[in-house]
N, C-alpha and C positions, 0 to 999 in steps of 0.2 A: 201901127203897132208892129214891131218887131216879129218875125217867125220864126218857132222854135229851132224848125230844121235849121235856116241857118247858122240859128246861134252853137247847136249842135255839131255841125259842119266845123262851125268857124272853132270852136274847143277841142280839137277832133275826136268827140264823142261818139262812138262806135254803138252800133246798134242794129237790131234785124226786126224789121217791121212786119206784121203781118195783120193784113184786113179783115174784115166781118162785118156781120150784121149791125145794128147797134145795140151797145147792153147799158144798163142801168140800177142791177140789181150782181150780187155774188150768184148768183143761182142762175141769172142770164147769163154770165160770163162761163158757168160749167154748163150752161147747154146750147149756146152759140160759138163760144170760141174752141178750134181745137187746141188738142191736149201740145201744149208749148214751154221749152226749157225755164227756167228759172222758178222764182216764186210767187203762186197768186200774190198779190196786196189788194186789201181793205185800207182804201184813204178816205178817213173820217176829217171833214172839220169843223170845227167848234167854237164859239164864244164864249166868253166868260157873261156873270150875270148883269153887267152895265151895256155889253157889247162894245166894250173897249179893247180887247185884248183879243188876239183868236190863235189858234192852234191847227196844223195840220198833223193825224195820227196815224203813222202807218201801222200794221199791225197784218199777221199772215190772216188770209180770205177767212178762215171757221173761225176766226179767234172774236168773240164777243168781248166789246170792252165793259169795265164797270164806271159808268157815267158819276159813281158815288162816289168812287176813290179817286179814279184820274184826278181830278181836281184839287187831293189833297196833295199827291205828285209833284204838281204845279205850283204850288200855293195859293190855288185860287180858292174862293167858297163855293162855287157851281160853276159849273158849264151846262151848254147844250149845244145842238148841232146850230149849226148858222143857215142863217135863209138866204135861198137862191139868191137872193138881191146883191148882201154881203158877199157870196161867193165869186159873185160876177164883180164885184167890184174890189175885193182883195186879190183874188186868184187870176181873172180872169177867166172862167170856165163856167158850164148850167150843170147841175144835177146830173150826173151817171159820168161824168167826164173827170171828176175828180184824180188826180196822183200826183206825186211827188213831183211831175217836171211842170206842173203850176207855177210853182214857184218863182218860173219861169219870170210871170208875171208878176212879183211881188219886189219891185226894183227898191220901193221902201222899206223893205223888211218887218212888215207889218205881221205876218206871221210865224210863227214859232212855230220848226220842225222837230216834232216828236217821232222817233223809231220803235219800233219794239226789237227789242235785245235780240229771241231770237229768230225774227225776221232779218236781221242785219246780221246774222251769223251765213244766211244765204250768200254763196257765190254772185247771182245775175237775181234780177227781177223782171216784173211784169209791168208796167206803165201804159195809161192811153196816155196819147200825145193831145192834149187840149181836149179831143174828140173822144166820144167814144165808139165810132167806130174804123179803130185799129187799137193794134198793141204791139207796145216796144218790152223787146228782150234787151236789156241792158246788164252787162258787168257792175258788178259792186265796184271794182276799179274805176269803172268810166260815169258810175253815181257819184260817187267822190269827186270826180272832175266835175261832173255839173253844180254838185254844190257848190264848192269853190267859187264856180266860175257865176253863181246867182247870188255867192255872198252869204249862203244860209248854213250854219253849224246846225247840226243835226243835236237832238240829247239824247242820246239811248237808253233806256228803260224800260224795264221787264211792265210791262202795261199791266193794268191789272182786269181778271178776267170776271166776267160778270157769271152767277150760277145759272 
């Protein structure tokens, strides 16, 4: 299998790595990781109700999505989150690893990347790298480049937030 870093390298995708503990939850991320530039993200992913179709959704760390709407978003009838199994075999990643340079792994474009609007208004973000224990500070610039460069359009939309 391919390694991100290289692919990173070889895109010249710019980025400041820094290690920790391992987290798994938003709330281990604000009490293991320190306080670092850009913007938490919450990367959710999801199936539709056949488990034919799946979704990765980023959206800023406190932002609760509504699992009732997103879907009409989408045009699907429901979603739900996808099991480790699917994730390891869409993404390439286990549970608390989850983000946006997954995609990495998705050379068939099997998933569909969802933004939240204004997450994607952020300068840089926060990504673990396959693992979760580190985290990439990336430029909105050099996430544009790794899209690109993984073949995945992003769809930006204001997500909708659960009460």
């Amino acid at each position: 299998m391919p390694d991100l870093f290289d692919f990173l390298y070889k895109h010249s995708i710019t980025f400041e790595r820094f290690d920790h503990p391992p987290v798994y939850t938003v709330e281990d991320v604000r009490r293991l990781v320190p306080d670092l530039p850009g913007a938490k993200t919450k990367n959710l992913f999801f199936r539709d109700e056949k488990g034919k179709r799946y979704l990765l959704v980023l959206v800023p760390d406190e932002k609760r999505v509504d699992m009732k709407q997103l879907p009409k978003l989408v045009g699907w009838k429901r979603i739900s989150l996808g099991s480790p199994k699917r994730l390891k075999k869409y993404l390439g990643v286990d549970p608390g690893a989850v983000s946006l340079l997954a995609v990495f792994n998705d050379a068939v474009h099997a998933v569909k990347v969802i933004i939240d609007r204004r997450l994607w208004q952020s300068d840089a973000f926060q990504f673990h790298p396959l693992v979760n224990t580190s985290t990439l500070v990336i430029s909105k610039n050099n996430i544009k480049r790794f899209l690109a460069a993984t073949g995945h359009s992003p769809v930006i939309i204001d997500v909708p937030v659960s009460d």
